[in-house]
C-alpha positions as CSV (number, residue, x, y, z in Angstrom):
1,X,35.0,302.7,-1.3
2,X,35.5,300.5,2.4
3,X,35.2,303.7,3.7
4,X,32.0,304.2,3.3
5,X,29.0,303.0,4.8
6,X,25.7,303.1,2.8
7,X,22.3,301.6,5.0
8,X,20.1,299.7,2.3
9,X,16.9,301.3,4.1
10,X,17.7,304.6,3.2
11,X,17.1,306.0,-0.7
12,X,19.4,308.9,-1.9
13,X,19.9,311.2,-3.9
14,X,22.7,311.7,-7.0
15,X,24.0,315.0,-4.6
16,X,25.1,313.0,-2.0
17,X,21.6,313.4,0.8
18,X,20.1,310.5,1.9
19,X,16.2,310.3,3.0
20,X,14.3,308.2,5.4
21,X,10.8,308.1,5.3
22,X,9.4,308.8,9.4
23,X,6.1,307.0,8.6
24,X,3.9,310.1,9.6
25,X,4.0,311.7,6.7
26,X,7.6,313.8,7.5
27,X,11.4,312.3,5.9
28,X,14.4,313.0,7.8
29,X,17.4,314.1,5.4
30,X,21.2,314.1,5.7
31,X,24.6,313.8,3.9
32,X,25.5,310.8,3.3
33,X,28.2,309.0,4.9
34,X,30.4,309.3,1.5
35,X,29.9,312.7,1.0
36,X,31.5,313.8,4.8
37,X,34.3,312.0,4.3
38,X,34.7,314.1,1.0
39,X,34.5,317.3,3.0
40,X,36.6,316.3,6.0
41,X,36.4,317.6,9.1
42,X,32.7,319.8,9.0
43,X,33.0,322.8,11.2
44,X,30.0,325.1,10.4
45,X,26.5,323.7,9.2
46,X,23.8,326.4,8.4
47,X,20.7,324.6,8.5
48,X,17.5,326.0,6.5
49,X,14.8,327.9,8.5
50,X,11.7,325.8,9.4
51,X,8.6,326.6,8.0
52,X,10.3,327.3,4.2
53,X,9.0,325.3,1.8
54,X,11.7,323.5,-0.8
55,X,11.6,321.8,-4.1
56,X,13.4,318.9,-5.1
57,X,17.0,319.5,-6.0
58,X,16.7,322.8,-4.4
59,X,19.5,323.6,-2.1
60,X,18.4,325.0,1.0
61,X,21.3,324.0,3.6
62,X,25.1,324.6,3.6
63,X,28.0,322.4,5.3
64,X,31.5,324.1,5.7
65,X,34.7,322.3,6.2
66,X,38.2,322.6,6.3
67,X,38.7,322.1,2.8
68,X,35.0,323.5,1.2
69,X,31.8,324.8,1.6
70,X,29.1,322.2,-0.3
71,X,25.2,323.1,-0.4
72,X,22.9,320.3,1.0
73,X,19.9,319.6,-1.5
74,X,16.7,318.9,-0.3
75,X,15.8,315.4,-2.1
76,X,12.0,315.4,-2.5
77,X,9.4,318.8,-2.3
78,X,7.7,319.6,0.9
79,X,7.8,322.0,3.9
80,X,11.1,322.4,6.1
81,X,9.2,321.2,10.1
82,X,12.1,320.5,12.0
83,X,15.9,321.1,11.9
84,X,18.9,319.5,13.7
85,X,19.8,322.2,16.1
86,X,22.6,320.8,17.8
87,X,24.5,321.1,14.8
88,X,25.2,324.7,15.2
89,X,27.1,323.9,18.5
90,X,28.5,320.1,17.1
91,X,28.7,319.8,13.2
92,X,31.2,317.5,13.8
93,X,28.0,315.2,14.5
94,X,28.0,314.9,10.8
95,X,31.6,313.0,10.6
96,X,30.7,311.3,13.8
97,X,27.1,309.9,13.0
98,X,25.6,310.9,9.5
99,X,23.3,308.6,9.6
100,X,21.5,309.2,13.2
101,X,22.7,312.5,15.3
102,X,24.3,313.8,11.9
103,X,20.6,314.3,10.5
104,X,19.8,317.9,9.3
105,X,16.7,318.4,8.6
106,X,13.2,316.9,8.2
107,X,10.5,318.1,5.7
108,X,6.7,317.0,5.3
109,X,6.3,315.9,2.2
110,X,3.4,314.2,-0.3
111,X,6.0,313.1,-2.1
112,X,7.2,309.2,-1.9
113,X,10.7,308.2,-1.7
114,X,10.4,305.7,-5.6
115,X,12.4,308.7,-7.3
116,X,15.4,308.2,-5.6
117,X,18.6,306.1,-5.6
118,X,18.4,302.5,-3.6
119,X,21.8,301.4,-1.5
120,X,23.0,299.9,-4.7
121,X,22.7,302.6,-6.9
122,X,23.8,304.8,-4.8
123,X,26.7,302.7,-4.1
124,X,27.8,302.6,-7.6
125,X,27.7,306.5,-7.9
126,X,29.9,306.8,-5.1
127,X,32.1,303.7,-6.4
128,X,32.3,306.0,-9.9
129,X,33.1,309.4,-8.2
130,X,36.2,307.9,-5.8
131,X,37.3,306.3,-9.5
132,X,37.4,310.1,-11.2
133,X,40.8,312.1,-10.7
134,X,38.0,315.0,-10.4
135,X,35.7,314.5,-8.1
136,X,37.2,315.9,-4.8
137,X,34.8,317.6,-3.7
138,X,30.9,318.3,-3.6
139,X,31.5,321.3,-4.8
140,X,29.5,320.9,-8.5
141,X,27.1,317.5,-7.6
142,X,25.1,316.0,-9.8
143,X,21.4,317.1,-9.6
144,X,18.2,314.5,-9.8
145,X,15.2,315.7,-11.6
């Protein structure tokens, strides 16, 4: 998986989003950058409304690209505050920069990132999906209770 770049700051989750905590109480979410290059080239993102408040390992976004649609999972509970609104004009932002202009949405949360995967776990998810004949897609991810 050389194709793949996976920042040992962030924590993710089995379904492909990564989270990084802002420090004022809000985490920034996106796919990771394994999962776009899964999908290809992204042309439609429909980004969840703000003010809607999510449960983990609920989907509440959608990515569409050439090859399939995939729903975005939100990776801890809270409130949607913010969403990336230049992806409605550029979701190619996702393929170009998942893990900075590529972000899609950012939730307020209680919640604290220890649930979810490290870099290395992460890692060896992704290493185990490019390994199985199967997984082309996101189209059936794995969910983390």
């Amino acid at each position: 998986m050389s194709s793949s770049n996976i920042p040992t700051d962030l924590r993710y989750a089995e379904s492909h989003e990564w989270a990084r905590a802002n420090g004022d109480g809000t985490v920034t979410v996106g796919i990771t950058d394994h999962a776009q290059h899964l999908l290809g080239d992204l042309v439609f993102v429909e980004i969840p409304e703000i003010g809607r408040a999510v449960a983990a390992a609920e989907s509440c976004a959608v990515v569409e690209s050439v090859k399939a649609a995939s729903d975005i999972y939100s990776p801890l509970e809270g409130v949607i505050v913010e969403v990336n609104e230049a992806l409605a004009d550029k979701p190619e932002l996702i393929n170009e920069d998942p893990y900075g202009e590529g972000w899609i949405f950012r939730i307020k949360t209680t919640a604290t990132l220890n649930g979810l995967l490290n870099a290395a776990a992460y890692e060896a998810i992704a290493l185990a999906e490019d390994e199985d004949e199967d997984a082309g897609s996101l189209t059936s991810p794995k969910l983390v209770e």
